[in-house]
FIKOLZA-1660 file (N, C-alpha, C; in steps of 0.1 Angstrom, whole numbers, plus 5000, padded with zeros to 4 digits):
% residues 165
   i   px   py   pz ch aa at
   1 6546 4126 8700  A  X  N
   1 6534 4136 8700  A  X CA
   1 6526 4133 8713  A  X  C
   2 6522 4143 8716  A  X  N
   2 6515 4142 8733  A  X CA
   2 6496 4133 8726  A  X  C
   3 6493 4130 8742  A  X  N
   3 6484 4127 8736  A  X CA
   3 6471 4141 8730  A  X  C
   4 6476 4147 8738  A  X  N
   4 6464 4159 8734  A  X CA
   4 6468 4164 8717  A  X  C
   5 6478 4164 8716  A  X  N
   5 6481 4168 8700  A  X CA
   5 6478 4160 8694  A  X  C
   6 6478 4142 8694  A  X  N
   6 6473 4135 8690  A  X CA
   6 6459 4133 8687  A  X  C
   7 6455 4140 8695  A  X  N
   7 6440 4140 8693  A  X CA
   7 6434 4152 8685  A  X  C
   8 6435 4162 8687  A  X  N
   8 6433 4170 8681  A  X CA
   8 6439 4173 8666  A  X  C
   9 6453 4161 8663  A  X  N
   9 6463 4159 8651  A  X CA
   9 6449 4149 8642  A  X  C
  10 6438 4138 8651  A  X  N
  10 6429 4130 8643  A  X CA
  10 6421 4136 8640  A  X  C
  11 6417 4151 8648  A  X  N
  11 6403 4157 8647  A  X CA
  11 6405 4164 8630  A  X  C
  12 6413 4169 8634  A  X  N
  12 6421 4175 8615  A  X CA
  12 6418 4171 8606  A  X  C
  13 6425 4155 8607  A  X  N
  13 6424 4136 8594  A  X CA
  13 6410 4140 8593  A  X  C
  14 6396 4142 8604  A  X  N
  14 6389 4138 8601  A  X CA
  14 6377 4150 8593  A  X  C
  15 6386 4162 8593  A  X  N
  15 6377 4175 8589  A  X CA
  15 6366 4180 8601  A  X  C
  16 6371 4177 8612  A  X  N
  16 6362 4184 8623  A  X CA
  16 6361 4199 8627  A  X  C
  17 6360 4206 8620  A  X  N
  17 6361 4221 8621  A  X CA
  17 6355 4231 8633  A  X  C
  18 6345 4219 8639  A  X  N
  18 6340 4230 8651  A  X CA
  18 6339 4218 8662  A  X  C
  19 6345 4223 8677  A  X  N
  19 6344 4219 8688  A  X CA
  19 6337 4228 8696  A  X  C
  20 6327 4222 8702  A  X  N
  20 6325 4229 8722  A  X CA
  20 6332 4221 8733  A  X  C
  21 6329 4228 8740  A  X  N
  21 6336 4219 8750  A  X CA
  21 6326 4220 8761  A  X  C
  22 6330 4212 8776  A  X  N
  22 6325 4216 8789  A  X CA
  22 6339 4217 8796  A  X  C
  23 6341 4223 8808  A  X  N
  23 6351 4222 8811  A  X CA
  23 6353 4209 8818  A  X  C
  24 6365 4206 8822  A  X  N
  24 6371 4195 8828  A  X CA
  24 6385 4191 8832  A  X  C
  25 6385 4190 8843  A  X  N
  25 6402 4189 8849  A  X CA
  25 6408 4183 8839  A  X  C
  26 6408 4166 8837  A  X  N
  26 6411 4160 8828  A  X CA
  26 6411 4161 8813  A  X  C
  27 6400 4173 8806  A  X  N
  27 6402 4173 8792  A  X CA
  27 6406 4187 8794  A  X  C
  28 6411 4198 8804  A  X  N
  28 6419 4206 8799  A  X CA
  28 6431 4211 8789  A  X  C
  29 6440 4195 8792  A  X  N
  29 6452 4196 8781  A  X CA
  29 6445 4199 8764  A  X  C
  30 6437 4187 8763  A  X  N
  30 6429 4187 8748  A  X CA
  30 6421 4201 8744  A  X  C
  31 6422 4208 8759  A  X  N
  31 6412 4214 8753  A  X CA
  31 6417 4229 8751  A  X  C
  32 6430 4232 8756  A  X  N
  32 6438 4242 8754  A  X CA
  32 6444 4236 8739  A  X  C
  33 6447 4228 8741  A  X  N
  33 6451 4225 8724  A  X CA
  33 6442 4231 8714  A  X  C
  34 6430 4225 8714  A  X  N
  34 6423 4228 8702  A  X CA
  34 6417 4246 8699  A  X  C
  35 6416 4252 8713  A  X  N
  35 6418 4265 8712  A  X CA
  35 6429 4271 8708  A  X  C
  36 6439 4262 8707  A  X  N
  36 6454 4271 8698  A  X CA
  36 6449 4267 8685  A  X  C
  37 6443 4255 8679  A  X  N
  37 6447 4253 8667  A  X CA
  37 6438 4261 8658  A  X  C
  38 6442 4265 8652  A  X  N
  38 6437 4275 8637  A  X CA
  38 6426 4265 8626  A  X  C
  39 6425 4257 8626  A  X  N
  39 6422 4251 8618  A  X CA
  39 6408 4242 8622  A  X  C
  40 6403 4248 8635  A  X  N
  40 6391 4242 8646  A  X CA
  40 6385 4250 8653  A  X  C
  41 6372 4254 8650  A  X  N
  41 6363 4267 8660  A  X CA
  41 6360 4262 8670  A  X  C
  42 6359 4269 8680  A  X  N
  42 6360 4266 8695  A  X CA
  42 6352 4273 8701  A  X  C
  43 6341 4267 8705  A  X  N
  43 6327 4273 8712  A  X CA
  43 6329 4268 8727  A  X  C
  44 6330 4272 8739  A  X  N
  44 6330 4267 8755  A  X CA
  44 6313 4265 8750  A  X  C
  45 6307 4256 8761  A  X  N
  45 6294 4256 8761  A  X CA
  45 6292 4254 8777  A  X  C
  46 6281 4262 8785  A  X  N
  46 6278 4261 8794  A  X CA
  46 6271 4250 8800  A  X  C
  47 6263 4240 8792  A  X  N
  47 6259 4231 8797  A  X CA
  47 6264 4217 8787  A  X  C
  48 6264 4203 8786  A  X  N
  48 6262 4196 8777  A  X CA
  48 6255 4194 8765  A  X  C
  49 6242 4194 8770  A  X  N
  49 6230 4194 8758  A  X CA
  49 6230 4208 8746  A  X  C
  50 6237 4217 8754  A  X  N
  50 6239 4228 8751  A  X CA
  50 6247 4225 8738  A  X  C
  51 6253 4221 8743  A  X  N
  51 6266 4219 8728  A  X CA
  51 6260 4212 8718  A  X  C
  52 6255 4200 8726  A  X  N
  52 6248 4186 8715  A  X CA
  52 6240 4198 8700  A  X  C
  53 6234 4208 8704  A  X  N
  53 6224 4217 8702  A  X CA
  53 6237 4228 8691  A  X  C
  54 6249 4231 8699  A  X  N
  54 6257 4237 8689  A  X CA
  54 6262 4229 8678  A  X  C
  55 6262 4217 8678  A  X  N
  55 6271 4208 8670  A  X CA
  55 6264 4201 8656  A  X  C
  56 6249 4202 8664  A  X  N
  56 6235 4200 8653  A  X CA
  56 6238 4212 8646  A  X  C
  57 6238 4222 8647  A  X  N
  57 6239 4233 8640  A  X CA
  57 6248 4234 8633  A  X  C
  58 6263 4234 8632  A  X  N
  58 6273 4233 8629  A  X CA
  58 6270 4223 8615  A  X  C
  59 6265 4208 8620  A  X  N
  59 6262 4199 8610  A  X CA
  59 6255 4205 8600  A  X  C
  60 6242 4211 8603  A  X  N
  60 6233 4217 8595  A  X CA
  60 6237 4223 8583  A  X  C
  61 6250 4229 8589  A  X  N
  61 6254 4241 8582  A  X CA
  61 6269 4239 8575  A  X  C
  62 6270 4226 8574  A  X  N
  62 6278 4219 8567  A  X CA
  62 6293 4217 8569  A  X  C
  63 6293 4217 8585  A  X  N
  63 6307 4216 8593  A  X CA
  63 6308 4201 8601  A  X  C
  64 6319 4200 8601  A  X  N
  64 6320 4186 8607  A  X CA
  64 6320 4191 8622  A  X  C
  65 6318 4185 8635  A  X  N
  65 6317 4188 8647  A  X CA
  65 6322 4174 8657  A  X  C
  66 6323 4183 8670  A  X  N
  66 6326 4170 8684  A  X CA
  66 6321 4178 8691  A  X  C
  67 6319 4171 8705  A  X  N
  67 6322 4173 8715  A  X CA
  67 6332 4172 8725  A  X  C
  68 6335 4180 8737  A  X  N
  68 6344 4172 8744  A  X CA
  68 6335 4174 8757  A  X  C
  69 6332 4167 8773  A  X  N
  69 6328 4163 8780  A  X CA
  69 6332 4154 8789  A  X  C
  70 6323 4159 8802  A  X  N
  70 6326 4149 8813  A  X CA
  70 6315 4135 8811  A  X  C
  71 6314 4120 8817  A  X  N
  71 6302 4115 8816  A  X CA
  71 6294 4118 8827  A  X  C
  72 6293 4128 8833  A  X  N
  72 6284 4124 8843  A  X CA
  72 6273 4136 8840  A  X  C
  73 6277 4144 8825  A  X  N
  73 6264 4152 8820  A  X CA
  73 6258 4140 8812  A  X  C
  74 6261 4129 8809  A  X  N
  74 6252 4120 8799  A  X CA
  74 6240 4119 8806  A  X  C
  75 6236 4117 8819  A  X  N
  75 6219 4116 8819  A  X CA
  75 6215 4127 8815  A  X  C
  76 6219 4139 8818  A  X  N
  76 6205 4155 8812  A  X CA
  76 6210 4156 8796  A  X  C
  77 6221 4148 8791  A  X  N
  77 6223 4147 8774  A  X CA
  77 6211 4136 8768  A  X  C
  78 6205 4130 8777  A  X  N
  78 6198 4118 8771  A  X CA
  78 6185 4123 8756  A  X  C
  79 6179 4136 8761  A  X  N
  79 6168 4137 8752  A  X CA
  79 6175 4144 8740  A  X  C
  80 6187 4149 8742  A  X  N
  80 6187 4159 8730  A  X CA
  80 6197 4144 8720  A  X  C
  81 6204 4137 8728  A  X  N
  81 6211 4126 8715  A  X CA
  81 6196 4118 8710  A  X  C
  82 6187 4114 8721  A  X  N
  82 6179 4107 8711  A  X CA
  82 6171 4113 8700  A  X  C
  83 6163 4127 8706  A  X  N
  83 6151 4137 8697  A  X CA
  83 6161 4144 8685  A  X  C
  84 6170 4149 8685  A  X  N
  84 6179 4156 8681  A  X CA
  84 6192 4151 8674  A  X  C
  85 6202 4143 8679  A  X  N
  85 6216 4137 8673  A  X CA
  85 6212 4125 8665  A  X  C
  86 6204 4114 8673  A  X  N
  86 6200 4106 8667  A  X CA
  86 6188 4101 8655  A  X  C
  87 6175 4112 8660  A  X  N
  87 6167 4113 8654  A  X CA
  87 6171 4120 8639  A  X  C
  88 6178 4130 8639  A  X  N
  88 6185 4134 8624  A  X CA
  88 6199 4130 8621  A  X  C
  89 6199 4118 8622  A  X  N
  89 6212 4109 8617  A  X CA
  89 6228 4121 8618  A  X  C
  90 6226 4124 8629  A  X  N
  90 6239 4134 8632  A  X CA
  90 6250 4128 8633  A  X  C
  91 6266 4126 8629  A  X  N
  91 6273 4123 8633  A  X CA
  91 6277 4130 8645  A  X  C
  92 6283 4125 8656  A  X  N
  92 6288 4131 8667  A  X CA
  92 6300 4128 8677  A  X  C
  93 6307 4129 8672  A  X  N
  93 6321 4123 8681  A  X CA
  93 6321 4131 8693  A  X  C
  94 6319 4119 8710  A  X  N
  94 6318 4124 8722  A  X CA
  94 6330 4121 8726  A  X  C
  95 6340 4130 8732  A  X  N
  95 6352 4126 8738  A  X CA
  95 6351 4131 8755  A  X  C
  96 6348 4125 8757  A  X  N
  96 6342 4119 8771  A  X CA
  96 6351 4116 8787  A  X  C
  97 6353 4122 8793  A  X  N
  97 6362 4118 8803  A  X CA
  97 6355 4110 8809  A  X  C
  98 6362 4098 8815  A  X  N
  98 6356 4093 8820  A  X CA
  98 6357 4091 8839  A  X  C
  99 6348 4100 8845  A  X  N
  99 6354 4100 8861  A  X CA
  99 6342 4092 8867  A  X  C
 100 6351 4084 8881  A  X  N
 100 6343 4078 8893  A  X CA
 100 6349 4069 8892  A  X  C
 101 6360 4059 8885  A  X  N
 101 6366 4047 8889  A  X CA
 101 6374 4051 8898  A  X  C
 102 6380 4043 8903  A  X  N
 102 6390 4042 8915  A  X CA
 102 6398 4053 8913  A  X  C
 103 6399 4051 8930  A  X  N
 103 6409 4069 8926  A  X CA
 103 6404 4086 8925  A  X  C
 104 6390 4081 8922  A  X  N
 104 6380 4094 8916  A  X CA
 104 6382 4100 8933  A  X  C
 105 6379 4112 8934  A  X  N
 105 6383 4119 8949  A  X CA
 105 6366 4129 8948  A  X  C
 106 6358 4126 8942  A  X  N
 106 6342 4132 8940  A  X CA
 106 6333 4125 8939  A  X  C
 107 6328 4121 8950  A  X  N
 107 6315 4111 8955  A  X CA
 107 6304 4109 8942  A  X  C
 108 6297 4120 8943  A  X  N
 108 6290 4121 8925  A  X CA
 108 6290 4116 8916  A  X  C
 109 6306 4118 8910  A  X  N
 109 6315 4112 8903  A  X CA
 109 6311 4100 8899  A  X  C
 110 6315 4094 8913  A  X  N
 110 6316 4078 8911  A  X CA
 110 6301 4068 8911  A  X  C
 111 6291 4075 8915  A  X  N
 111 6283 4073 8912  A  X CA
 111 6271 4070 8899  A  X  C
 112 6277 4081 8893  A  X  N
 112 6274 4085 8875  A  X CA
 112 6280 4075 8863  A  X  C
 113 6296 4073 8869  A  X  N
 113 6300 4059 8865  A  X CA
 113 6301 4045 8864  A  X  C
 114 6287 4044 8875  A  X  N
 114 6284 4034 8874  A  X CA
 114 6271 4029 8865  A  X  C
 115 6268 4044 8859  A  X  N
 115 6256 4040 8852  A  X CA
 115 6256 4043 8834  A  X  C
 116 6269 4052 8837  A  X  N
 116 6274 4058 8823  A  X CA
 116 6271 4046 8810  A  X  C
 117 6280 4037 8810  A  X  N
 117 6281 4027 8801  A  X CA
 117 6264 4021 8796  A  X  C
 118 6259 4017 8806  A  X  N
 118 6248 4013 8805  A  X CA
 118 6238 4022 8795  A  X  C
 119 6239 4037 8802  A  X  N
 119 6228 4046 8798  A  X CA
 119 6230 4047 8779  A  X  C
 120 6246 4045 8777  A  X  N
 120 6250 4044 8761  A  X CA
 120 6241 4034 8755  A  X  C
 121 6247 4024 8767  A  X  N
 121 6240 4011 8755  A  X CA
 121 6230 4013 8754  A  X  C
 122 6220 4014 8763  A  X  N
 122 6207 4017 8761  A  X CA
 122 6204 4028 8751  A  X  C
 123 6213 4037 8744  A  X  N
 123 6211 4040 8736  A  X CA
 123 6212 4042 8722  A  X  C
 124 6221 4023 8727  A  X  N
 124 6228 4016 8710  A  X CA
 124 6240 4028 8706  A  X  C
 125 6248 4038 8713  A  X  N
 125 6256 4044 8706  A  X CA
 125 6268 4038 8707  A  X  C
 126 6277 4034 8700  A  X  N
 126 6289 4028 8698  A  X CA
 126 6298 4034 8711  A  X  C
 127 6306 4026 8719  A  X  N
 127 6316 4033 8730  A  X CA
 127 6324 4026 8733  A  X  C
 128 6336 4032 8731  A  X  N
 128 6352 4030 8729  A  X CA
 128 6356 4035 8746  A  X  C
 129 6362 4028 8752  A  X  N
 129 6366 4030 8766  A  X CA
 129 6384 4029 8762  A  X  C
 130 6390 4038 8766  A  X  N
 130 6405 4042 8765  A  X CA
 130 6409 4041 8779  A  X  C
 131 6416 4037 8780  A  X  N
 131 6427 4031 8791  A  X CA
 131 6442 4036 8798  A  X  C
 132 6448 4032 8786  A  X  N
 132 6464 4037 8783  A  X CA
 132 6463 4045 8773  A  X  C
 133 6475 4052 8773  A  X  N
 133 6480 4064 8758  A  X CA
 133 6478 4052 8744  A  X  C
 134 6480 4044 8744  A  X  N
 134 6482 4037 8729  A  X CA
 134 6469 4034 8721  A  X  C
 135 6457 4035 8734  A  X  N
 135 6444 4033 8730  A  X CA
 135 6443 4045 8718  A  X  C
 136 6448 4057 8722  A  X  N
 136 6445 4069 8710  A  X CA
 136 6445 4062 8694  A  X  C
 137 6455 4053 8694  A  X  N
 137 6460 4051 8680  A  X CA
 137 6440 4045 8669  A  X  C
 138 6436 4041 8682  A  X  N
 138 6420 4040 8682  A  X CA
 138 6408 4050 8670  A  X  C
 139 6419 4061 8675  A  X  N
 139 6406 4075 8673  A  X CA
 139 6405 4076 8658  A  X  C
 140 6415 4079 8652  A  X  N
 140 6414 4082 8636  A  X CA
 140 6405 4070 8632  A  X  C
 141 6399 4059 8636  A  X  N
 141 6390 4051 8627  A  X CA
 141 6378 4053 8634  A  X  C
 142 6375 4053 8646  A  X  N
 142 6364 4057 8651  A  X CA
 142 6359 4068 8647  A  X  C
 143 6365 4079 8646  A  X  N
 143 6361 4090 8645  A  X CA
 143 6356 4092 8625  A  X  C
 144 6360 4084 8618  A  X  N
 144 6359 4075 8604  A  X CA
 144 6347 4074 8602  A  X  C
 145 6343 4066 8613  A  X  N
 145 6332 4054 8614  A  X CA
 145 6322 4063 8618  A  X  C
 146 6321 4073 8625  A  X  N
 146 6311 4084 8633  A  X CA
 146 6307 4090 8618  A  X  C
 147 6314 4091 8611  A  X  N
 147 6310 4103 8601  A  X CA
 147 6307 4094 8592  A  X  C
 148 6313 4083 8584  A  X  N
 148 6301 4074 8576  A  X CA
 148 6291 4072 8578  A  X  C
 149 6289 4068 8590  A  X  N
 149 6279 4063 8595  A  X CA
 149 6267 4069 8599  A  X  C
 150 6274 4082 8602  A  X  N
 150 6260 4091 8606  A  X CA
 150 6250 4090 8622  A  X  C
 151 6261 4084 8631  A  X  N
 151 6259 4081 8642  A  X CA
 151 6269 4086 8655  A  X  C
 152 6261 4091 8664  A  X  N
 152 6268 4095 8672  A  X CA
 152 6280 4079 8679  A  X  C
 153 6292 4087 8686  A  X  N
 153 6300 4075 8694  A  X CA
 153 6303 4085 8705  A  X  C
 154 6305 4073 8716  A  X  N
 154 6311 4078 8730  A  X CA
 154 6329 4071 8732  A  X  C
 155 6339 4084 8731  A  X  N
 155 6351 4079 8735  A  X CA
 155 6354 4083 8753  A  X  C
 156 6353 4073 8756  A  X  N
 156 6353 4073 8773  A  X CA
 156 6371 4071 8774  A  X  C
 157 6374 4082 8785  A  X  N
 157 6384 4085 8785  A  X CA
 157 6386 4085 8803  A  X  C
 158 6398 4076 8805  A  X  N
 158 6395 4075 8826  A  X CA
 158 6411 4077 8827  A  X  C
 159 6415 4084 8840  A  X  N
 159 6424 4092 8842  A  X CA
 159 6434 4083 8840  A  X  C
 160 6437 4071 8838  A  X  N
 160 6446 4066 8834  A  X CA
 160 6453 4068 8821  A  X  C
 161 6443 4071 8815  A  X  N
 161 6450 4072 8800  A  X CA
 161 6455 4088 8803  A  X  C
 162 6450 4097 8804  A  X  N
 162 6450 4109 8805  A  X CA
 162 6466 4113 8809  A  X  C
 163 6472 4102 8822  A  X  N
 163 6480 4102 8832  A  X CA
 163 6496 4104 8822  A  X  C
 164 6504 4110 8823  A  X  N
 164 6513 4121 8816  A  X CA
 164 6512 4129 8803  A  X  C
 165 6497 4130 8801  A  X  N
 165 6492 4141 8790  A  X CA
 165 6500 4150 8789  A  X  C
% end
């Protein structure tokens, strides 16, 4: 199973019925996926926070939800995960590309990832960093853990793992 089927095969296990997305080189495979699947509503969202904002609603309204995302929207995501995801015990699974390490070819980029990690912690949300393909085997309990819990998580995803999607 590819990894993008794989992921979108955990979002299923986990009852996630609505996705947004942003676009992204790297989460394009996942994210052509989950637009075929029948079984997962698929909202594009024009900005980040934007979504955070579709996915509250979704919850509201008694749907399980994610995100998918680049990190270098996490600084303008900051107020809506704390006022908003966090402040009303939202589950939120972020699946997060992660760009700017080595290799990155977008100055920006690499810049934003050096602050990425940090800006999570700083906001106590749990973050799972994926590497290789085997890390996936990862997601069905994290994604577990997000929804007991009632807490957002960040799955940081860097072109390595991504690399024969």
């Amino acid at each position: 199973m590819s990894i993008n089927r794989k992921i979108v095969s955990d979002f299923i296990k986990n009852r996630i019925e609505f996705v947004t997305t942003v676009p992204c080189k790297q989460l394009a495979g996942v994210i052509d996926e989950i637009e075929a699947s029948t079984n997962i509503y698929h909202i594009p969202s024009n900005k980040e926070d934007e979504g955070m904002g579709l996915c509250a609603g979704a919850y509201m309204g008694g749907k399980r939800a994610a995100i998918i995302m680049q990190n270098t929207a996490i600084g303008v995501t900051i107020n809506t995960l704390v006022t908003l995801i966090q402040y009303y015990n939202i589950p939120l699974p972020m699946l997060i590309s992660y760009r700017g390490e080595i290799g990155e070819p977008v100055a920006c980029q690499v810049e934003m990832a050096v602050h990425t990690k940090a800006m999570l912690e700083q906001l106590k949300i749990p973050t799972y960093h994926f590497h290789q393909p085997s890390d996936a085997e990862e997601l069905n309990p994290i994604l577990n853990h997000s929804f007991m819990a009632k807490k957002p998580v960040a799955i940081l995803t860097d072109a390595s793992f991504w690399q024969g999607a």
